[in-house]
GURO-383450 format. One record per residue: x, y, z of N, C-alpha, C, O, CB in turn. Coordinates in pm, whole numbers, plus 32768, in hexadecimal, padded with zeros to 4 digits. Atoms other than C-alpha are relative to their C-alpha. Glycine has a CB too. Layout:
XYZXYZXYZXYZXYZ;...
//
This chain:
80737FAC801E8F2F4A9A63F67FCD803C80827F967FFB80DB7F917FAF7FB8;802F7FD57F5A8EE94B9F651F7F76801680067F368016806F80448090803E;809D7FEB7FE48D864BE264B37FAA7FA27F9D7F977FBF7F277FD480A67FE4;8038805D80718CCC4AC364167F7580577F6D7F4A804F7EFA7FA27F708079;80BF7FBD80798B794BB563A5804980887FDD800880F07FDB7F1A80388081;7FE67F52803D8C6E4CEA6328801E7FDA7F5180717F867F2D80BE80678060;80367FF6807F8C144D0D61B2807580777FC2807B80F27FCD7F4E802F8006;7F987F8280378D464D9D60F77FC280137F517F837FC77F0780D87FC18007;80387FED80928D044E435FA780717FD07F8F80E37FBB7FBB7FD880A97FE7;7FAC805480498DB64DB05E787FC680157F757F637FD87F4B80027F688034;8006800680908DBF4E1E5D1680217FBE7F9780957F947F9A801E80417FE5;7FF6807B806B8DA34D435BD2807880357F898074808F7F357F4E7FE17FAB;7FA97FC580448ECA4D615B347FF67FB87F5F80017FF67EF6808A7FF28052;804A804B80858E634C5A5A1A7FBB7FA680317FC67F67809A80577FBA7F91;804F80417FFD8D684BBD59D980127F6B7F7680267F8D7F017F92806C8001;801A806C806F8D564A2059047FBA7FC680007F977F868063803D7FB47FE6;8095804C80238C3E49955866802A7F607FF680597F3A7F8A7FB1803D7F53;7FA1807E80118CBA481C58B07FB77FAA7F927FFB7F5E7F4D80167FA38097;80698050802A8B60478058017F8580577FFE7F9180CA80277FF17F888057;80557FAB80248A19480057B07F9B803980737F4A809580787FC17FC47F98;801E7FC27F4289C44814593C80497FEF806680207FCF80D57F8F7FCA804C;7F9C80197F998AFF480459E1805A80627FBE8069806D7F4480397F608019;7FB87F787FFC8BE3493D5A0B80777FE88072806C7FAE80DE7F8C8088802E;7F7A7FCE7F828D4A498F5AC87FD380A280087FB280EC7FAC80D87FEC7FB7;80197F62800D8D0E4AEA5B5480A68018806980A3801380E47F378049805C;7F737FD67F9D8EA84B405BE18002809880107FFD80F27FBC80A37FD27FB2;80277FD77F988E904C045D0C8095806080388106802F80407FC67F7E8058;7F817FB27FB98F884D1B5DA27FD7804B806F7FA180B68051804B80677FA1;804F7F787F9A8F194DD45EFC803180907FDA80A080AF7FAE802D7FF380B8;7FDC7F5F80368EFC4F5A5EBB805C8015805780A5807380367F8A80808005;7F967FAF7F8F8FE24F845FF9807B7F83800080757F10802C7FA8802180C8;7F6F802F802091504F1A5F9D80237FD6809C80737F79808F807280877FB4;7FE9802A7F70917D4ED4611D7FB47F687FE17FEE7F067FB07FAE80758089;803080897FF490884DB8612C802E7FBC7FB380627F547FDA7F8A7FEA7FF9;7FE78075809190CD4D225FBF80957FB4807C80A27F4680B1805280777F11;7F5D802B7FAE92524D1F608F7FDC7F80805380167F13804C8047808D8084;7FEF803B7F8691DD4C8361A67FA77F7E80117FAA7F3580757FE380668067;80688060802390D24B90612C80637F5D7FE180C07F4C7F927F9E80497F62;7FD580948007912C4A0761557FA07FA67FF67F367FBE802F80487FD5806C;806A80688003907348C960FC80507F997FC580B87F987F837F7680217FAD;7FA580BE801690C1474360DE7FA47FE27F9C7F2E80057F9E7FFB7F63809F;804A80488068906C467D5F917F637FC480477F6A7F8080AE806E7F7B7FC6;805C80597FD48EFD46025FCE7FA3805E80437F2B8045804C80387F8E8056;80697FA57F758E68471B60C67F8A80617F667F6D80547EEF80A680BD80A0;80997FAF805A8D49480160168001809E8040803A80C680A67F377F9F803A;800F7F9E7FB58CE9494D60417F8280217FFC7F537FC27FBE804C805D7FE6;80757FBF7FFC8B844A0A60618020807E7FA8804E80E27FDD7FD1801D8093;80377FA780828B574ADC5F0E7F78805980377F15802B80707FC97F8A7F6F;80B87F9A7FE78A284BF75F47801D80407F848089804E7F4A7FDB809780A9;800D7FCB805F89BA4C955E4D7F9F805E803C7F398031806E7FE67FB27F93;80247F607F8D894E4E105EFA7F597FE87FC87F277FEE7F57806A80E27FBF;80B97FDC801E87B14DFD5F357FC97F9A7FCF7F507F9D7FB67FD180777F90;80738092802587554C935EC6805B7F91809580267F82810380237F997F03;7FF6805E7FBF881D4B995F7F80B27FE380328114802D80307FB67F997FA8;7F6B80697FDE895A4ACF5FE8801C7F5C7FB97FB87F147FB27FFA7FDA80B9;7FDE80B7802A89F6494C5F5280747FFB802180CA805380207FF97FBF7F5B;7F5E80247FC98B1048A45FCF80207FB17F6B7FE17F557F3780127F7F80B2;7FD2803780928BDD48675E7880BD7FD8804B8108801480987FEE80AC7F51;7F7A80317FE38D2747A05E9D807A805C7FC9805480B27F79800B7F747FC4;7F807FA680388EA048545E4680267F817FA680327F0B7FC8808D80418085;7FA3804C806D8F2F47BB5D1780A080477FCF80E480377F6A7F9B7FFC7F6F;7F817FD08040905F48785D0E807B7FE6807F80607FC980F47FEC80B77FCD;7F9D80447FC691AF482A5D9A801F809980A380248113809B809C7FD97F65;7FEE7F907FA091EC48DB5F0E80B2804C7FE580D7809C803A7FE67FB080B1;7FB17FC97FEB9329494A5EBD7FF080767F6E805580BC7F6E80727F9F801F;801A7FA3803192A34A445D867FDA806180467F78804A808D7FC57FEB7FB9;7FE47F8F7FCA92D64BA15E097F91804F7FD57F5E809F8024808080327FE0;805A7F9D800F91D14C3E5D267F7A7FDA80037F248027802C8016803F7F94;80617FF2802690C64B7F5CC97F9B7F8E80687FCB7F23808F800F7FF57F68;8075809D7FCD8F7C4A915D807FC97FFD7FD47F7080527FDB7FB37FD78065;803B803E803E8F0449D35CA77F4F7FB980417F3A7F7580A6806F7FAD7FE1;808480587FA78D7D495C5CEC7FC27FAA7F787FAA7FF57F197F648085805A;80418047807D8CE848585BD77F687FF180317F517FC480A1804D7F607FD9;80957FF07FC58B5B487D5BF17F9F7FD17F677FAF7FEC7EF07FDE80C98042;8065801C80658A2B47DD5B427F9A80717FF87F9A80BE80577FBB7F7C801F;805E7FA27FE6892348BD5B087F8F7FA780197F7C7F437FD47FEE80687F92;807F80717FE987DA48195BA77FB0804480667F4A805E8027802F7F5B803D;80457F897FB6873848F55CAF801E80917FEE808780C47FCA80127FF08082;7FFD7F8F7FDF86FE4A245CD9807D806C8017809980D07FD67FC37FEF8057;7F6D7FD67FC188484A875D98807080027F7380B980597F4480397F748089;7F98805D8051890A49BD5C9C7FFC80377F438055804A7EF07FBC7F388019;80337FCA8083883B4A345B58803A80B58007807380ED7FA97F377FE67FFA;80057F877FEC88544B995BE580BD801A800C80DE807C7FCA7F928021808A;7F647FF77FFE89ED4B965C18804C7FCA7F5C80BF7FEC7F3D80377F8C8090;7FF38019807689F04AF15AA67FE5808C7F718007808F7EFB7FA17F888003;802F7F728049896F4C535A10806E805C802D807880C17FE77F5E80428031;7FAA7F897FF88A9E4D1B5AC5806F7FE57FAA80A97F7A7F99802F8023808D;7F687FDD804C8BBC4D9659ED80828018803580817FFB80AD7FFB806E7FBE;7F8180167FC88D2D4DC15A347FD680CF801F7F9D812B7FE380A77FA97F7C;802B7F3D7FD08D224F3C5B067F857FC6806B7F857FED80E07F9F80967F47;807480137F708BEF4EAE5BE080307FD4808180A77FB980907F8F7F8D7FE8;7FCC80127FA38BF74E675D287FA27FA080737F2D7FB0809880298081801E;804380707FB58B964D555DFD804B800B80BD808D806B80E480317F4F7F97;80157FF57F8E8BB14D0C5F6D80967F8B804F81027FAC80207F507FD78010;7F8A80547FBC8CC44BFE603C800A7FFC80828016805D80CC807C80287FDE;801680077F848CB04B44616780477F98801380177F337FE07F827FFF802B;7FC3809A7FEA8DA34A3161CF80878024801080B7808B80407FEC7F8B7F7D;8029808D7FF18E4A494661B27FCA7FB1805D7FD77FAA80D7804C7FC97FF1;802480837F698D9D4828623F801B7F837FF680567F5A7F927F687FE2802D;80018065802E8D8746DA628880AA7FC17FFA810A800D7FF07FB080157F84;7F90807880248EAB45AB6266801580177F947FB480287F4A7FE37F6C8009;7FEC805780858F744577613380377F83802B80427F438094806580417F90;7F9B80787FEA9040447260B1805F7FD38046808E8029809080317FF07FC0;7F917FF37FAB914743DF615480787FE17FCA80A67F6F7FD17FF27FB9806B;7FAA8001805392564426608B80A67FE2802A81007FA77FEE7FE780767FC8;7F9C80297FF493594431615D80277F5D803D809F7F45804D80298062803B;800A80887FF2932A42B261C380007FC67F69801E7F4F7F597F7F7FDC8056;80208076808A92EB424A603E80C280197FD680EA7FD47F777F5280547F47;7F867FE9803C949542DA601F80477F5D7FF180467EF88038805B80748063;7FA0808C804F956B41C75F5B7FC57F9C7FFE7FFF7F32801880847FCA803E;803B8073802B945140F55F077FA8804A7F847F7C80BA7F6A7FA77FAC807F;80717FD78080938B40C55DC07F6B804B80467F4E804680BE7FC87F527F9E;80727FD07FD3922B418A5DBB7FC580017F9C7FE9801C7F2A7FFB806C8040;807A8034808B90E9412B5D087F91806B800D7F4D807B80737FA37F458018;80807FAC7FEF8FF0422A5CC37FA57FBF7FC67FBC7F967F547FFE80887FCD;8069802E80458EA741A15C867F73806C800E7F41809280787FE87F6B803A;806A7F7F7FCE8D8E42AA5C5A7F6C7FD37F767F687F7C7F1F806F80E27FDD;80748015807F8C2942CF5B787FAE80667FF47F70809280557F9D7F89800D;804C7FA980178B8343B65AF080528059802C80CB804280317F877FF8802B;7FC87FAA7FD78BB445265B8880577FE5807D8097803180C67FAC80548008;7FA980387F888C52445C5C7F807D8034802B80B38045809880207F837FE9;7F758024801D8D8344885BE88054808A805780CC80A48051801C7FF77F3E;7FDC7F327FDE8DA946175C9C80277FE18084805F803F80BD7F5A80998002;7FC57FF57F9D8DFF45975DC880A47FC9801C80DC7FD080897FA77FCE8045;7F9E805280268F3C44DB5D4C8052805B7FB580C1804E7FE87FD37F877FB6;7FDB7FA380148FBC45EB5C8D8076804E801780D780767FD77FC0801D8015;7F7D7F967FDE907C46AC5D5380597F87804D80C87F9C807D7FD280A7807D;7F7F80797FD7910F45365DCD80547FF37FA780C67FDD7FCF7FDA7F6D8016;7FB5800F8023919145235C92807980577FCB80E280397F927FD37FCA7FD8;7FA27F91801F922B46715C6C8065800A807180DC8020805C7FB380897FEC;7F8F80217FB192C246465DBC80807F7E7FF380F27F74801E7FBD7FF18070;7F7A806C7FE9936D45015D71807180317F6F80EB80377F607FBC7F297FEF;7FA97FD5807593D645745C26806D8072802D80E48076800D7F9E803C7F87;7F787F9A7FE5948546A35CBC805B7FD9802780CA800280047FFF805F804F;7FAA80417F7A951E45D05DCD80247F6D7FAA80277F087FF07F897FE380B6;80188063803D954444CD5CB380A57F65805980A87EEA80518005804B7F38;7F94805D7FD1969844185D6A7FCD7FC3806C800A7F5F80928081803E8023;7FE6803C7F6795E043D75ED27F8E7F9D7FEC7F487F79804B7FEC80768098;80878087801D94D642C35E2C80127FC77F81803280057F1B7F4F80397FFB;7FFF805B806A94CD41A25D507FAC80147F6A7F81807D7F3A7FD27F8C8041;80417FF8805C943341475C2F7F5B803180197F12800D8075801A7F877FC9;80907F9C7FDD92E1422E5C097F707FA17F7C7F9F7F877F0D803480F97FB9;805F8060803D919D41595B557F8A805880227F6D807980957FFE7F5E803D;806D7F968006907642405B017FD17FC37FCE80037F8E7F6B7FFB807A7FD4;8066806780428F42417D5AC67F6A806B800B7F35809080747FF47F4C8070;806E7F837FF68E1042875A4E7F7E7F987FCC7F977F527F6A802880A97F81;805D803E803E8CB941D65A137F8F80657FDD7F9980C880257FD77F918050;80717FC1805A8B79428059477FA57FD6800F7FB07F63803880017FFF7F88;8067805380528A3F422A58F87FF480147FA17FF07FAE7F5C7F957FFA8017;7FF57FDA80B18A3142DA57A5809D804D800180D6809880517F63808E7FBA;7F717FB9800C8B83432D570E802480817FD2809180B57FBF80487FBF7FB6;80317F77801D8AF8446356B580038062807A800380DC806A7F717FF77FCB;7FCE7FBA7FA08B2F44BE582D805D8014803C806C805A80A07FDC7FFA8037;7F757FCB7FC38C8044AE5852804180897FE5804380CA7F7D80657FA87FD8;7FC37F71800B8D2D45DD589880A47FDD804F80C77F77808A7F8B80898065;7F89800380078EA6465358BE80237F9B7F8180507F307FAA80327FDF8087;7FEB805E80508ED945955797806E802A7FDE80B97FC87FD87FAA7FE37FA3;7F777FD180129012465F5741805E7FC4805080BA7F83801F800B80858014;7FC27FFC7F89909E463A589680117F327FEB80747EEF80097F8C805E8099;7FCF80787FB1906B44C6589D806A7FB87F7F80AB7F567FA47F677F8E803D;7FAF80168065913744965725807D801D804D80E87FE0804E7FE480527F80;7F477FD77FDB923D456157E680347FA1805880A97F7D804B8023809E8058;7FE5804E7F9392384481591180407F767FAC80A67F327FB87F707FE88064;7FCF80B6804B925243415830808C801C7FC080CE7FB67FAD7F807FB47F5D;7F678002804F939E43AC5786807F800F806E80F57FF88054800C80947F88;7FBF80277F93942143C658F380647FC5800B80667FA07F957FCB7FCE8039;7F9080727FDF954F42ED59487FAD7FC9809A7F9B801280FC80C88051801A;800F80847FAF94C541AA5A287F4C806C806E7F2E809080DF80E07FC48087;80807FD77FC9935742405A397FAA7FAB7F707FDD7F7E7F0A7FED80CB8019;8053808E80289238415E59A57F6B805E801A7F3A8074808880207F4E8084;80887FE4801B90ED41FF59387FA47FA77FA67FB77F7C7F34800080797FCC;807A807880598FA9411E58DE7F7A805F80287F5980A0808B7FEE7F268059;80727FA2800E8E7C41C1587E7F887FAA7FD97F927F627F76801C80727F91;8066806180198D32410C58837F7880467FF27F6980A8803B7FFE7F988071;80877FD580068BC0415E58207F8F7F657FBA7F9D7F0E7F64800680A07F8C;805B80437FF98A9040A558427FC27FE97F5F7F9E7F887F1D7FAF803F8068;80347FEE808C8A27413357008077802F7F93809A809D7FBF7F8680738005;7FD67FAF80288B12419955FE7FC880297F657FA57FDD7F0A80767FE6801A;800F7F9980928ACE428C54D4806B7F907F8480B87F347F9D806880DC8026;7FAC8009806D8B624250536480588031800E804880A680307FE1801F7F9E;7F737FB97FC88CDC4297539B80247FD6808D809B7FCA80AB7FF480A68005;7FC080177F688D03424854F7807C7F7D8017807D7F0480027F727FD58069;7F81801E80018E584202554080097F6A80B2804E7F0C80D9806480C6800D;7FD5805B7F598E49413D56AF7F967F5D7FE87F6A7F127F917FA6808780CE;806480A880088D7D3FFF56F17F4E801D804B7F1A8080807D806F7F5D8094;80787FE8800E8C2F3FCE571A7FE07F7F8069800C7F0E80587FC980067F60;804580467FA28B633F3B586B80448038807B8085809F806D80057F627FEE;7FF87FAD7F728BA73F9259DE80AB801D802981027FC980107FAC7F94808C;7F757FF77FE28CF040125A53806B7F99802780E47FB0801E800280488057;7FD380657FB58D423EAA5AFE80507FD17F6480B47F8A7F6D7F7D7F94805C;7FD98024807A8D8E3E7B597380C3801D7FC5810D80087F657F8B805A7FAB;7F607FA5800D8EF23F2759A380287FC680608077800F809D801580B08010;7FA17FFA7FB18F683E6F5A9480487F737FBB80B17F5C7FF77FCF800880A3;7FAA8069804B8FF63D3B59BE809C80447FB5810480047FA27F927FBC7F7D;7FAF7FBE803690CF3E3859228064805E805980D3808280307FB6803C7FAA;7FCD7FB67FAD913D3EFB5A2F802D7FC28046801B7F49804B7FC9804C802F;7FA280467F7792393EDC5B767FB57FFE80847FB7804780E78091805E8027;807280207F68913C3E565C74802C7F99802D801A7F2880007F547FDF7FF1;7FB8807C7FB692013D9C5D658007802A809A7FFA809880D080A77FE17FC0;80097FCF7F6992193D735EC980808072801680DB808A7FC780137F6C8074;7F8C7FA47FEC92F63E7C5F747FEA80837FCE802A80E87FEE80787FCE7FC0;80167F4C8037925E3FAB5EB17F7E801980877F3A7FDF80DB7FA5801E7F13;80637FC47F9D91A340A05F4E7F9680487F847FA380907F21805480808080;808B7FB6807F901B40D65EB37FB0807D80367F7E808280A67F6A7F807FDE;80407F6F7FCC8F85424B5EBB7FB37FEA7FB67FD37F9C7F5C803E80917FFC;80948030804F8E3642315E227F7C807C80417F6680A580B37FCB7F2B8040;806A7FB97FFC8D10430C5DFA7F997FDF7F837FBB7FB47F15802F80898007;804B7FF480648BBA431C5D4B7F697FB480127F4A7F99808680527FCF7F91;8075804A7FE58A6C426E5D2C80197F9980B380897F7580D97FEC7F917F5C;7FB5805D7F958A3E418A5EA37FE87F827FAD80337F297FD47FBC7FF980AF;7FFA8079801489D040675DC880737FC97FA380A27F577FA17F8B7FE47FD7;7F8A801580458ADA40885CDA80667FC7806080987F5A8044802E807D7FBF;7FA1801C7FAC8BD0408C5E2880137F488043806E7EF880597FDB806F806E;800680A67F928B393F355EE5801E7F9F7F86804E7F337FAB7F397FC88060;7FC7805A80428B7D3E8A5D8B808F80077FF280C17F9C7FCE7FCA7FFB7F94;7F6B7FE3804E8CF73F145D4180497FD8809980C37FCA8092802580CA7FB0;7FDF80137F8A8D223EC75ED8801B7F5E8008807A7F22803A7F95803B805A;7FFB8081800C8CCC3D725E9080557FAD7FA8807B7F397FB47F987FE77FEC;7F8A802E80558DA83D3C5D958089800B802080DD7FB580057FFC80387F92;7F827FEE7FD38EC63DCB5E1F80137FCE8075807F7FEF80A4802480768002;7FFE80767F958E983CDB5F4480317F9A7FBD80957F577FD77F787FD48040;7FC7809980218E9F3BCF5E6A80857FC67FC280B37F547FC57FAD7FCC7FAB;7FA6800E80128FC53C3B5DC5807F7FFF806780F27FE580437FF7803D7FB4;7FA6801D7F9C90783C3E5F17802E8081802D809E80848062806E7FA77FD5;7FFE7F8F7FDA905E3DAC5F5F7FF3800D80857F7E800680AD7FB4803D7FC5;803980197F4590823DB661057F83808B7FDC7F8680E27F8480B4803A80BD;80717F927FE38F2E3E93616C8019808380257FD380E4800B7FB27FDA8063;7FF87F8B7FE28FF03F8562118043804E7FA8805A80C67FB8802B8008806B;7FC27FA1809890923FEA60BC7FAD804E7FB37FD580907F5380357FA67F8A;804E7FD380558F5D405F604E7FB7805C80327F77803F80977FC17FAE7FCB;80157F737FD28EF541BD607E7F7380317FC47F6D7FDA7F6D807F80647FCC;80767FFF804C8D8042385FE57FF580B3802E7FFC80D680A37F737F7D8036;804E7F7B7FF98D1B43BA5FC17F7C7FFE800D7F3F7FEA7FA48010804B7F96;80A67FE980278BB443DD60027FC2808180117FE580DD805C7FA27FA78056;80607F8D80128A9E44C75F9D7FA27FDD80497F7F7F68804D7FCF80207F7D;80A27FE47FEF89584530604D7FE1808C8017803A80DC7FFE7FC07FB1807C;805B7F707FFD887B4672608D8027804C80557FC88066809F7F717FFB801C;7F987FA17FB28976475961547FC5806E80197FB480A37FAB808080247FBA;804F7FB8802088B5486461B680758078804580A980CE7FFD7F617FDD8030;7FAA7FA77F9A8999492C62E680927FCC7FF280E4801F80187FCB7FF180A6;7F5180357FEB8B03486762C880437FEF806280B17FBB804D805D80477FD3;7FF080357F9F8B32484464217FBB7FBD806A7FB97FE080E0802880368018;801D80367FA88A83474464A07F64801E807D7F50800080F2807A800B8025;80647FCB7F72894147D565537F6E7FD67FAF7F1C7F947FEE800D80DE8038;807380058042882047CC643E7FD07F3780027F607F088014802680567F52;8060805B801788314649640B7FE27FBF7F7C7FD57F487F5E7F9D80358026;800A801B80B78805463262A3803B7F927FC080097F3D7F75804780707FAB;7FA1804780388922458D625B801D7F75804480657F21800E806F80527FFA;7FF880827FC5890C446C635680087F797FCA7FBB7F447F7B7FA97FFB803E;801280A0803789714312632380397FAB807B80A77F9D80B280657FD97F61;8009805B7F708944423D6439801D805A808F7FC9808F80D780837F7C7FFA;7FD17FB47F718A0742E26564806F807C7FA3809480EB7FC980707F718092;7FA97F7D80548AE543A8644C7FBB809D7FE57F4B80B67FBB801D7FC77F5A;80287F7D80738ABA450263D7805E80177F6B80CE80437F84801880A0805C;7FCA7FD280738B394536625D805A804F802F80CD8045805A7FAD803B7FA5;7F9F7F6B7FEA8B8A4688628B806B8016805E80CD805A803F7FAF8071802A;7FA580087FAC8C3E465263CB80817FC1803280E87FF4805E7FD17FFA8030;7FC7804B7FEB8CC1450E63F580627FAF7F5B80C27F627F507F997FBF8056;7FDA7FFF80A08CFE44F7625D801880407FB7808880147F9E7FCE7FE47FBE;805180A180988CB544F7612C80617F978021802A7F298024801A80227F0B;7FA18077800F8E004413615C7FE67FA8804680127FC780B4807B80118016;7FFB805F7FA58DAB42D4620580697F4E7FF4805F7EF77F9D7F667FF28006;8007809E802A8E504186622C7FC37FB57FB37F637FE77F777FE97FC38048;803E8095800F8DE8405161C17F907FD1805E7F157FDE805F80707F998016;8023800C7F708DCB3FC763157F67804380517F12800A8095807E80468040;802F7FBB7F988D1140FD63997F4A80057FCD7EE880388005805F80A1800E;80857FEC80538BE740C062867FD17F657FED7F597F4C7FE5801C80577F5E;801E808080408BE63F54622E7F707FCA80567F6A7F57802C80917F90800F;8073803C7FA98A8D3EEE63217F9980577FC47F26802A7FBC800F800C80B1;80527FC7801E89F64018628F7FE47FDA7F687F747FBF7F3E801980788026;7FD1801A809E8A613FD9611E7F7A7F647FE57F297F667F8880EF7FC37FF3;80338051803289AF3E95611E7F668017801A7F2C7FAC800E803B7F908023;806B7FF2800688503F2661547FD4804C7FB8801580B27FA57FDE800B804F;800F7FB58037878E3FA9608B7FCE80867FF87F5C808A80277FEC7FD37FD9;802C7F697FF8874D4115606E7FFE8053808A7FB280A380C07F7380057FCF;7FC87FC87F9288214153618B801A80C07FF4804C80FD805280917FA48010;
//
């Protein structure tokens, strides 16, 4: 990225209503040069504007090796977020990035990989699993663990039927609450792991609530998960994306800079306080 604050323009080529406040808006730059030349690693984010209100750093959910389209999955909840939820496919929004760490994908090659995510969590994991699926020969068995609080908020629900019919992939779907009909299990995501391939030797990518994380951390300790297998996406209030505003601080980290992707290791002192 040669200019971190250059704002490319980028038309909505479709727009999906995932839930009744959560939207995919897929993204094409108007200038066929950039779209070309544009790169990003599973996990990084970009800065969304929406022309005359604001900027949000929304994660990529789509696989880097699609040629046409960038995918952004977005709640509607501010301003920014509400206001980019009203554009149609033909509008035109703003693009600044990538930033930030992803996963580390090419270290998780020829070992199992556990996704554990919650809530809208799940958007940063996404384009992990579209990358391994493409690349489906250079990694083990794949274990997608999605948790809820109402089962009324899961989304991709298509996508994750497709995933489950997979060959040597393992989807468990959990909600706190579930509706009449609800197909998955019911209580905190930690509820999927009796059923699933949680064993030492995998590698855990995880995003979503932090209290959700310090419990599913603790468990996967106890199941004999080494620490440095365990990888965490985190969210906070991103304001600039490189590092200068502050916002995003956690301890000596910056999000935006030094993350969202962090170790284990690089969080665990912070993890155990509260409202770090």
């Amino acid at each position: 990225m040669a200019d971190p604050y250059f704002l490319r323009e980028a038309v909505i080529r479709e727009r999906v209503q995932e839930s009744p406040t959560i939207f995919t808006l897929r993204l094409a730059f108007t200038d066929p040069g950039q779209h070309a030349s544009y790169r990003f690693q599973p996990g990084q984010f970009n800065m969304v504007a929406l022309y005359g209100v604001g900027q949000v750093p929304i994660s990529i959910v789509s696989d880097p090796q699609d040629e046409h389209l960038l995918d952004h999955t977005i709640r509607g909840l501010g301003r920014v977020t509400l206001g980019l939820s009203q554009l149609a496919p033909g509008g035109r929004v703003g693009l600044r990035g990538p930033y930030g760490r992803g996963w580390p994908l090419a270290a998780a090659e020829g070992r199992d990989i556990v996704l554990v995510t919650g809530g809208l969590g799940c958007a940063p994991v996404v384009s992990v699993i579209r990358y391994i699926l493409r690349r489906r020969e250079r990694f083990g068995h794949l274990t997608i663990l999605q948790g809820v609080k109402h089962s009324d908020d899961l989304i991709w629900r298509q996508q994750y039927d497709y995933w489950s019919r997979l060959p040597d992939v393992y989807v468990g779907l959990a909600a706190d609450v579930g509706a009449p009909g609800w197909f998955g299990q019911v209580g905190p995501v930690t509820v999927l792991f009796d059923r699933a391939r949680v064993r030492p030797g995998s590698m855990v990518m995880m995003c979503g609530p932090e209290m959700m994380m310090r419990v599913v951390v603790t468990e996967l300790l106890r199941r004999g998960i080494d620490e440095n297998d365990i990888w965490l996406s985190m969210e906070r209030n991103m304001h600039c994306a490189v590092g200068l505003c502050g916002h995003c601080q956690i301890g000596p980290h910056f999000v935006c800079r030094d993350g969202p992707v962090f170790s284990y290791p690089e969080l665990k002192t912070l993890l155990s306080e509260r409202g770090f």
